[in-house]
Backbone as XML, in Angstrom:
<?xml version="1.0"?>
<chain id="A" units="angstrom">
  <residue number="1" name="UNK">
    <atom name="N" x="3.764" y="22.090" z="-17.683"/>
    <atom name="CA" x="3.069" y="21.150" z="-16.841"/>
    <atom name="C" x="3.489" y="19.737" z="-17.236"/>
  </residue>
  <residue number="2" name="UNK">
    <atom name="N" x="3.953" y="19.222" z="-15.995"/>
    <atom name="CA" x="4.183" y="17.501" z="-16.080"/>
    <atom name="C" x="3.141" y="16.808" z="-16.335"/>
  </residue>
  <residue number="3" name="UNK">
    <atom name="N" x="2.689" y="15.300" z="-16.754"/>
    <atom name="CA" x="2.223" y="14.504" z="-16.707"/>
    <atom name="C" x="2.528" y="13.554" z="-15.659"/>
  </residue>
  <residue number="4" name="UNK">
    <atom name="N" x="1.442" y="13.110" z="-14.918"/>
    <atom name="CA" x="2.284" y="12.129" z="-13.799"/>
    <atom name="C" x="1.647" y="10.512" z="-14.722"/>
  </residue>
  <residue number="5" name="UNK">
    <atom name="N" x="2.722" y="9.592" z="-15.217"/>
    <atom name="CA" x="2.554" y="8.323" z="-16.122"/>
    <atom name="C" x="2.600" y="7.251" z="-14.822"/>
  </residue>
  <residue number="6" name="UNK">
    <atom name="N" x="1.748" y="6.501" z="-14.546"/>
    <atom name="CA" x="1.831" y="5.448" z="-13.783"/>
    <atom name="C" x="1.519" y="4.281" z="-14.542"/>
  </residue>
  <residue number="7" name="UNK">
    <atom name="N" x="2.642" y="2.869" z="-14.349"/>
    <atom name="CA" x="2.115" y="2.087" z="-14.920"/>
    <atom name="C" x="1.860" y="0.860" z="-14.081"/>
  </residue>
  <residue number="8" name="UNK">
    <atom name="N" x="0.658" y="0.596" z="-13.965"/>
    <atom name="CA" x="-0.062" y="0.049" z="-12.928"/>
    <atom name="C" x="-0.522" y="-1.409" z="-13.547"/>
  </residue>
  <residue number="9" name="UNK">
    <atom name="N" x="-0.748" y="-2.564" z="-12.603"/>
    <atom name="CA" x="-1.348" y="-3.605" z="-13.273"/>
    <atom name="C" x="-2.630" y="-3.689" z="-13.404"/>
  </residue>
  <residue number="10" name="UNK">
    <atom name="N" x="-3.508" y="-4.567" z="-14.744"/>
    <atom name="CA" x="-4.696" y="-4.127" z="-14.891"/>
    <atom name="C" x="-5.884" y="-4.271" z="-13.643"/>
  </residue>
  <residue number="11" name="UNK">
    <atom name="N" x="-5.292" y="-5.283" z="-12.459"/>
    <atom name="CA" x="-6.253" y="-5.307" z="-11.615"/>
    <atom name="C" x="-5.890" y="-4.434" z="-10.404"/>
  </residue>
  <residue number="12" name="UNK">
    <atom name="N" x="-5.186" y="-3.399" z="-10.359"/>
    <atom name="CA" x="-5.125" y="-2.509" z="-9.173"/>
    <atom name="C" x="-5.509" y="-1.329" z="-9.952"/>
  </residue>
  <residue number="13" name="UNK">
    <atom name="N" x="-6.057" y="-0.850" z="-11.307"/>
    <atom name="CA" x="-6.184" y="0.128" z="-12.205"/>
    <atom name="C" x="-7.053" y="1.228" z="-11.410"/>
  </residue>
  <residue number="14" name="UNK">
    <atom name="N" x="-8.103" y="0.190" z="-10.955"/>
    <atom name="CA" x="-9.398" y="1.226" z="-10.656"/>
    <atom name="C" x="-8.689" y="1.668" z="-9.126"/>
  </residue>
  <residue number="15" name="UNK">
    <atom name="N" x="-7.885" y="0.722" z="-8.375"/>
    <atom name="CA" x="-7.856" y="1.529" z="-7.021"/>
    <atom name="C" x="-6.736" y="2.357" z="-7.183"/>
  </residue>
  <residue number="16" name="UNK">
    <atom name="N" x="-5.720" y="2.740" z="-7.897"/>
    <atom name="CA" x="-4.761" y="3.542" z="-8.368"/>
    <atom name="C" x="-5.711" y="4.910" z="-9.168"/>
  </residue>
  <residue number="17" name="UNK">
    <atom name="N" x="-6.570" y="4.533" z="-9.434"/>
    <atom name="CA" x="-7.563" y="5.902" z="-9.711"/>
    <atom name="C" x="-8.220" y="6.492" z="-9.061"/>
  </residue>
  <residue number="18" name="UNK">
    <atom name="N" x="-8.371" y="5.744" z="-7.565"/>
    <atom name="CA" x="-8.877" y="6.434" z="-6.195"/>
    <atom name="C" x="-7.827" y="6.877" z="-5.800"/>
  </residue>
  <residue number="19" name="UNK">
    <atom name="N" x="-6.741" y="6.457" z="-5.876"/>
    <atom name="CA" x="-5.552" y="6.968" z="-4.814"/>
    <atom name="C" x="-4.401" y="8.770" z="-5.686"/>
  </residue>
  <residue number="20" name="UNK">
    <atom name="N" x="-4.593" y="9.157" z="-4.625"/>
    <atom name="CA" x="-3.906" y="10.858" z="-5.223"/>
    <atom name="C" x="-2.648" y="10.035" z="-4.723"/>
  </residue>
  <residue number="21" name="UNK">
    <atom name="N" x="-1.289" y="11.045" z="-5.639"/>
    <atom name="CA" x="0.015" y="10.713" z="-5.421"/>
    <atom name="C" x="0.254" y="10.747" z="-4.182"/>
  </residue>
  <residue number="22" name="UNK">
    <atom name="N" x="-0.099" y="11.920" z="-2.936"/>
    <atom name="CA" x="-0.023" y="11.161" z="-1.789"/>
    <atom name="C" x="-1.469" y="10.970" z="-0.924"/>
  </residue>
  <residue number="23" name="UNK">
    <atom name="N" x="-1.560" y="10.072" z="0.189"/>
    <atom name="CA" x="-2.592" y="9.669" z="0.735"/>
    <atom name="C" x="-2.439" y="9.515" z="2.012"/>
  </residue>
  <residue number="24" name="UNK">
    <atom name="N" x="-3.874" y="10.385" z="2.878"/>
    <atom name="CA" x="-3.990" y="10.080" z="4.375"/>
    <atom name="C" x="-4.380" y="8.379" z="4.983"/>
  </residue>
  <residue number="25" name="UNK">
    <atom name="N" x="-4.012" y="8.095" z="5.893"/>
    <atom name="CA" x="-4.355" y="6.510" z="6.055"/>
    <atom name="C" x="-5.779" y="6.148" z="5.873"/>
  </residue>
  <residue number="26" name="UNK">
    <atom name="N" x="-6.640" y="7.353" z="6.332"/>
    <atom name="CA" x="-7.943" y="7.226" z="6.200"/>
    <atom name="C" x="-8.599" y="6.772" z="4.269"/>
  </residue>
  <residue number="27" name="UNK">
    <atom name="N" x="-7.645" y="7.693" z="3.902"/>
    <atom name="CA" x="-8.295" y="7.702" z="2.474"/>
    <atom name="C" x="-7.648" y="6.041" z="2.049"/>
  </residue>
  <residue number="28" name="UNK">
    <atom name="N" x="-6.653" y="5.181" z="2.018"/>
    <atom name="CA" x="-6.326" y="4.589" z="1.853"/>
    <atom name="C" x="-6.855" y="3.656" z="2.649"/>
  </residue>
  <residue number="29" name="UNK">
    <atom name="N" x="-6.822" y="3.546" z="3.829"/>
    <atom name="CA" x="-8.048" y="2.691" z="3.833"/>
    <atom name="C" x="-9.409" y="2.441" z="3.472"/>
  </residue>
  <residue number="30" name="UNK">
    <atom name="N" x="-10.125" y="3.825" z="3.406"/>
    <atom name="CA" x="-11.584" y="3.569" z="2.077"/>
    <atom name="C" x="-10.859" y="2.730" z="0.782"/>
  </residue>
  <residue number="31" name="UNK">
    <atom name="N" x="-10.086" y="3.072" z="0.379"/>
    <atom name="CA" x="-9.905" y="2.882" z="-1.111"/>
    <atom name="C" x="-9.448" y="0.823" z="-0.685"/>
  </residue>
  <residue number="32" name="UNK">
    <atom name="N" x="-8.657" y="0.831" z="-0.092"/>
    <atom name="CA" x="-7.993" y="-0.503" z="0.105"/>
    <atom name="C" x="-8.390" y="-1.481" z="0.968"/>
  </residue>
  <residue number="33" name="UNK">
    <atom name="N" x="-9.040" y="-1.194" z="1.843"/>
    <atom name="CA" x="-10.151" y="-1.655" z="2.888"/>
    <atom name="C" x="-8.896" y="-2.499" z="4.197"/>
  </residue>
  <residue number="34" name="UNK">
    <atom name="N" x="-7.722" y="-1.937" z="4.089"/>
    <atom name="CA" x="-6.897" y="-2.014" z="5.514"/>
    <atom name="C" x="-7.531" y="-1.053" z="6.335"/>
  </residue>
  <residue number="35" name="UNK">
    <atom name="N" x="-7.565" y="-1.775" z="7.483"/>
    <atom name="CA" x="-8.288" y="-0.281" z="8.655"/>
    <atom name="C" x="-7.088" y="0.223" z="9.452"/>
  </residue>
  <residue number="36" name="UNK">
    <atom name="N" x="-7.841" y="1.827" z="9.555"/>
    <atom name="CA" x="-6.773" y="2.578" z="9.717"/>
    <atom name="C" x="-6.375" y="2.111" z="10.953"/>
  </residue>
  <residue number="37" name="UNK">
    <atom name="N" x="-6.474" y="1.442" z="11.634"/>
    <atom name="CA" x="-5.772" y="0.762" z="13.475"/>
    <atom name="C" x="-4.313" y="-0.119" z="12.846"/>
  </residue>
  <residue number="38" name="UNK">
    <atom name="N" x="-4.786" y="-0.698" z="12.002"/>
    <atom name="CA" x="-3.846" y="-1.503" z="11.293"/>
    <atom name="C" x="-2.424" y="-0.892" z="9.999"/>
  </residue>
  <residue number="39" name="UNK">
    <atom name="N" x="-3.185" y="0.245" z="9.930"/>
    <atom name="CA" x="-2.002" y="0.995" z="8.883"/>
    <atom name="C" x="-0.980" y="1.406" z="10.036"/>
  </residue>
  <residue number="40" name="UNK">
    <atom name="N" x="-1.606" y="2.216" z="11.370"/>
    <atom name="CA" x="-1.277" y="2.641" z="12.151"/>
    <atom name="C" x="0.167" y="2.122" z="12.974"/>
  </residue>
  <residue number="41" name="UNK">
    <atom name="N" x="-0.067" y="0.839" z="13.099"/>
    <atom name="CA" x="0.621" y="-0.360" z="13.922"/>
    <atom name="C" x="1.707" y="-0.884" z="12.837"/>
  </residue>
  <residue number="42" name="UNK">
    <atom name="N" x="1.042" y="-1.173" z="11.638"/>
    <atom name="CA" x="2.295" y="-1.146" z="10.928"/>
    <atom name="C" x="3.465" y="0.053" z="10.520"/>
  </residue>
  <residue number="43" name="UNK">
    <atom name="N" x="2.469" y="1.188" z="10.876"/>
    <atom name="CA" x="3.713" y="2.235" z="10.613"/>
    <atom name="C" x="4.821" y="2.255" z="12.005"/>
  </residue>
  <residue number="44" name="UNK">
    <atom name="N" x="3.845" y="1.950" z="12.868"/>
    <atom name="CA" x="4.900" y="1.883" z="14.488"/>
    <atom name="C" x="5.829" y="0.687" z="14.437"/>
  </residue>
  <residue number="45" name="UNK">
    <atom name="N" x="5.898" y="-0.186" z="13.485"/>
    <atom name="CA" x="6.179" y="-1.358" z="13.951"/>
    <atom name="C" x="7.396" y="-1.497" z="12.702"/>
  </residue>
  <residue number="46" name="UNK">
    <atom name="N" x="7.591" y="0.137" z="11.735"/>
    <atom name="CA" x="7.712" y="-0.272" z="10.443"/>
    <atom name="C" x="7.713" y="-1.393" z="9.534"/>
  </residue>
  <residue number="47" name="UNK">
    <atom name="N" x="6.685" y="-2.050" z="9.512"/>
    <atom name="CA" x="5.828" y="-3.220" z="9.055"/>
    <atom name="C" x="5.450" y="-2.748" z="7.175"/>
  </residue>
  <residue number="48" name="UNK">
    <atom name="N" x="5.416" y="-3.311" z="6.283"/>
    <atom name="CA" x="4.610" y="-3.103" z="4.856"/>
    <atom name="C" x="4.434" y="-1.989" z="4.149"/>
  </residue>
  <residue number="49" name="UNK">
    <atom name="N" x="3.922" y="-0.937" z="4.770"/>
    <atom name="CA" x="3.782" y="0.121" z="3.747"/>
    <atom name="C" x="4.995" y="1.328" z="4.076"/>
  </residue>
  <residue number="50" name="UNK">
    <atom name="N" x="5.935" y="1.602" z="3.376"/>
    <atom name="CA" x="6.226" y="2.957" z="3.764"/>
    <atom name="C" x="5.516" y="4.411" z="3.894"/>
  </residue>
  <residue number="51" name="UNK">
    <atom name="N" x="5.809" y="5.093" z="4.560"/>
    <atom name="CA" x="5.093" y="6.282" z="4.593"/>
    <atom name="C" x="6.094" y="7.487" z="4.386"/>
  </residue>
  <residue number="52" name="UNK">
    <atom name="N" x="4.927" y="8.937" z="4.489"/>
    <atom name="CA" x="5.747" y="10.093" z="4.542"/>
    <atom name="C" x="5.320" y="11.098" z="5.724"/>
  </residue>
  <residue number="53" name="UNK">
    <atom name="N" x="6.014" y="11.510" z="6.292"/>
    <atom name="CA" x="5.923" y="12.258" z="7.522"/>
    <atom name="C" x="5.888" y="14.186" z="6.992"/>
  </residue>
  <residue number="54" name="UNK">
    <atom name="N" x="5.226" y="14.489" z="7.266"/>
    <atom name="CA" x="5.364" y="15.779" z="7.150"/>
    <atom name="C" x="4.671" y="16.314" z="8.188"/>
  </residue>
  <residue number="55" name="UNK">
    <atom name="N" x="6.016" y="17.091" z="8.787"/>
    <atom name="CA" x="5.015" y="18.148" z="9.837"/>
    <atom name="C" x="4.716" y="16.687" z="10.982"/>
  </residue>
  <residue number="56" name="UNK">
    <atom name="N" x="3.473" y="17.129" z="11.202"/>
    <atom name="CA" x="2.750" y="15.487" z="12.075"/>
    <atom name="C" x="1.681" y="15.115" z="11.017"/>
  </residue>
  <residue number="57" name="UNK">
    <atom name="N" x="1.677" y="15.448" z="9.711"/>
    <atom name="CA" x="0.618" y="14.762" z="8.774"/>
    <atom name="C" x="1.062" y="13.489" z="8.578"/>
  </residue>
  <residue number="58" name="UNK">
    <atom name="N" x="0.963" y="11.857" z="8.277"/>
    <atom name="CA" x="1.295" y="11.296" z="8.068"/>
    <atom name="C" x="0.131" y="10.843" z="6.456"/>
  </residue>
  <residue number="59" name="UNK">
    <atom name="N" x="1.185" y="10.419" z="5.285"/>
    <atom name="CA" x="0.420" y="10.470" z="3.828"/>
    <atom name="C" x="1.015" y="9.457" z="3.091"/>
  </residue>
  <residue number="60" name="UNK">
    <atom name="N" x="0.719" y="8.262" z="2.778"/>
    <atom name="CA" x="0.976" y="6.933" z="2.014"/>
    <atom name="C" x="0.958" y="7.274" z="0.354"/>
  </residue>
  <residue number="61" name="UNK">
    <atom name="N" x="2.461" y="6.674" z="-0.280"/>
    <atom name="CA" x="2.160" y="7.431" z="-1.623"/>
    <atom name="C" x="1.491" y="6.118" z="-2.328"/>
  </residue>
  <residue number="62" name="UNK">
    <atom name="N" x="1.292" y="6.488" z="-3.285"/>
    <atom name="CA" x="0.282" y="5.552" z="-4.182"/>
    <atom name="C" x="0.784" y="4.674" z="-4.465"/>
  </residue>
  <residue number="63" name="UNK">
    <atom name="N" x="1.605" y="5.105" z="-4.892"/>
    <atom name="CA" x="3.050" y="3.945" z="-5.903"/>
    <atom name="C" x="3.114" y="2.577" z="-4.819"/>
  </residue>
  <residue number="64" name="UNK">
    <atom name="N" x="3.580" y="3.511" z="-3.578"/>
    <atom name="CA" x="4.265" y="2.264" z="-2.034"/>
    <atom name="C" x="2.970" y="1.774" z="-2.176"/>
  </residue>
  <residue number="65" name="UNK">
    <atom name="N" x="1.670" y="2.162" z="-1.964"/>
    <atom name="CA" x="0.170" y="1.256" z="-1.877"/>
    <atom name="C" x="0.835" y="0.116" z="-2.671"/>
  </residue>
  <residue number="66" name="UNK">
    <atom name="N" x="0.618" y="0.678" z="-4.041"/>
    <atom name="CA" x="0.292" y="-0.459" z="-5.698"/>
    <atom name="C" x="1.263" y="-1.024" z="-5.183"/>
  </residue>
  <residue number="67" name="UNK">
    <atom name="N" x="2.586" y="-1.080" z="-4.774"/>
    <atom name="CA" x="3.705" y="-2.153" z="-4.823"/>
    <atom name="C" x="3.153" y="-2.870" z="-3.609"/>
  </residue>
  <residue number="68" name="UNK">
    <atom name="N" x="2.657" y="-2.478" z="-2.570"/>
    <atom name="CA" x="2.356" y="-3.246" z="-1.454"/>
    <atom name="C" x="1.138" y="-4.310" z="-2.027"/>
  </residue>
  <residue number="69" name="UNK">
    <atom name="N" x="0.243" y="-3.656" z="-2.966"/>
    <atom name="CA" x="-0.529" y="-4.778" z="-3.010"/>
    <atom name="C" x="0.113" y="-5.698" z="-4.080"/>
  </residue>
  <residue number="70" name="UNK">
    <atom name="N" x="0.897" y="-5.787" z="-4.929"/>
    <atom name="CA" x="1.392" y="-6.249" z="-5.747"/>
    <atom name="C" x="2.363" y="-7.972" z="-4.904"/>
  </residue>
  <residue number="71" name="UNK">
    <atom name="N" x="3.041" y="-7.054" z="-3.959"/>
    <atom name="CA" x="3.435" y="-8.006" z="-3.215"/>
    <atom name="C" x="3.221" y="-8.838" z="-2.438"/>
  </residue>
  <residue number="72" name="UNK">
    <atom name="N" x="1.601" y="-8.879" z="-2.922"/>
    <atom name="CA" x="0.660" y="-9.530" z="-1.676"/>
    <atom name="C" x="0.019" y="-10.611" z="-2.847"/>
  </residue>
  <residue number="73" name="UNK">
    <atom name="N" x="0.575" y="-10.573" z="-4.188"/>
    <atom name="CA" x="-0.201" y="-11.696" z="-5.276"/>
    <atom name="C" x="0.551" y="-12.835" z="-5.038"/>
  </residue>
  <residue number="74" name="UNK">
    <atom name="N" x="-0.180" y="-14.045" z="-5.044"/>
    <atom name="CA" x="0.290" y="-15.229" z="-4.617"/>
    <atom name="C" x="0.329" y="-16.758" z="-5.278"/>
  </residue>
  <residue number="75" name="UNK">
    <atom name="N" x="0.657" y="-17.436" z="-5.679"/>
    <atom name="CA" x="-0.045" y="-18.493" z="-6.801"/>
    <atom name="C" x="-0.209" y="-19.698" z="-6.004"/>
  </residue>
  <residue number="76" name="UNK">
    <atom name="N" x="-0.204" y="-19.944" z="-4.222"/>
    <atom name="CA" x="-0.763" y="-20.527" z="-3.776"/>
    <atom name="C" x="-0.631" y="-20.166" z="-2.042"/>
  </residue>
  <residue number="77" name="UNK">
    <atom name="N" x="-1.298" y="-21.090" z="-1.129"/>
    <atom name="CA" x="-1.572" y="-19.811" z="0.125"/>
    <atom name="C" x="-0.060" y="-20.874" z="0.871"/>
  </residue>
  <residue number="78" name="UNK">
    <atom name="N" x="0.288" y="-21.884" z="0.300"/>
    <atom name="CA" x="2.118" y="-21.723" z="0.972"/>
    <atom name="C" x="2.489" y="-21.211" z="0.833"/>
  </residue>
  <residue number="79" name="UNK">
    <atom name="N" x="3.113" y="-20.594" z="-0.444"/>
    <atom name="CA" x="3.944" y="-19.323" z="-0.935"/>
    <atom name="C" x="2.779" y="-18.297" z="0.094"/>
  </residue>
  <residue number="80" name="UNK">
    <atom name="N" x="2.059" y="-17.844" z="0.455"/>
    <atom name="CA" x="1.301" y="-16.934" z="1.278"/>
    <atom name="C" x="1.988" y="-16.814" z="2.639"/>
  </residue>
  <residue number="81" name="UNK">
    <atom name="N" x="2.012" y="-18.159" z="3.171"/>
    <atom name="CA" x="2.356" y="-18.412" z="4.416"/>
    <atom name="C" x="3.703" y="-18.165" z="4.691"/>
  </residue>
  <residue number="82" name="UNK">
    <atom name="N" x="4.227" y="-18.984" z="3.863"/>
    <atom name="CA" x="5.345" y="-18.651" z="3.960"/>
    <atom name="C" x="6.148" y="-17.074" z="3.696"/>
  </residue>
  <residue number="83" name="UNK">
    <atom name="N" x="5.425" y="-16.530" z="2.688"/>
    <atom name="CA" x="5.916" y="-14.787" z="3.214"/>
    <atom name="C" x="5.388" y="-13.674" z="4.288"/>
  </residue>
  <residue number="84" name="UNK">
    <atom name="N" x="4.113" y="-14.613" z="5.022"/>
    <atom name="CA" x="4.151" y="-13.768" z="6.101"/>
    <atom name="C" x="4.658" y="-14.341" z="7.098"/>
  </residue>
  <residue number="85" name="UNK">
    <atom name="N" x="5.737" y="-15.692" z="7.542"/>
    <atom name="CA" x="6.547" y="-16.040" z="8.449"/>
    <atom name="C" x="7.549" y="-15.014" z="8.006"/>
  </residue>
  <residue number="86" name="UNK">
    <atom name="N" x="8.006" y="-14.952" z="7.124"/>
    <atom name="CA" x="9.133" y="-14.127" z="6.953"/>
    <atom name="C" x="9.996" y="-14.900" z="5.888"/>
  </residue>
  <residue number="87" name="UNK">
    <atom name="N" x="9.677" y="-16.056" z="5.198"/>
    <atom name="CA" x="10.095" y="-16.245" z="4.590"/>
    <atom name="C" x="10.372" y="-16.078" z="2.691"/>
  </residue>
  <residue number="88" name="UNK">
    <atom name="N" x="10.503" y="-16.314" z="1.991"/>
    <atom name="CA" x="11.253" y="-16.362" z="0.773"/>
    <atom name="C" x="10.922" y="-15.172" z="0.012"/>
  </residue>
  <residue number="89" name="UNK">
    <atom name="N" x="9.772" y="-14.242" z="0.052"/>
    <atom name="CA" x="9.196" y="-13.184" z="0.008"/>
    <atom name="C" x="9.969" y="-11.572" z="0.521"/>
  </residue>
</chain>
C-alpha cells in the first residue's frame, strides 16, 4: 500500500483535507464555495480548473483545486486585475 504525500500550503491545509484525490464539481464546490454554474462554464470555456472526464462523470483532482487556489494569492488587487485581464499571471 502507497501513501498518497501532499504538500500543501498551510492555509489551503484544512480544504485539501475535504478534498478526495478526485472530486465531483458539487463536492468542490461545498468545500471551495465556487458554484457549481460557474465550475461548469469554466469547464466549457476551458477557463481555470482542469478536469477529468470519465465516462460522462466529470471529477476535479485536488492537486488542480490547491494549484488553482494558489494562483489566485495576490500581494495587491493590481497584480489581481491585472491577471484576470489576462495579463502577467
Amino acid at each position: 500500500m502507497t501513501t498518497d504525500v501532499l504538500t500543501v500550503a498551510p492555509a489551503f491545509s484544512e480544504i485539501a483535507g475535504q478534498l478526495a484525490p478526485l472530486n465531483t464539481a458539487e463536492k468542490v464546490s461545498e468545500v471551495v464555495g465556487i458554484p457549481v454554474n460557474t465550475l461548469n462554464d469554466w469547464r466549457t470555456k476551458g477557463k481555470n480548473l482542469r478536469f477529468v472526464k470519465l465516462g460522462r462523470a466529470i471529477y476535479y483532482r485536488r492537486d488542480d483545486v490547491l494549484d488553482y487556489l494558489q494562483s489566485q494569492v495576490f500581494n495587491s488587487t493590481a497584480e489581481a486585475k491585472a491577471a484576470s485581464a489576462g495579463g502577467v499571471r
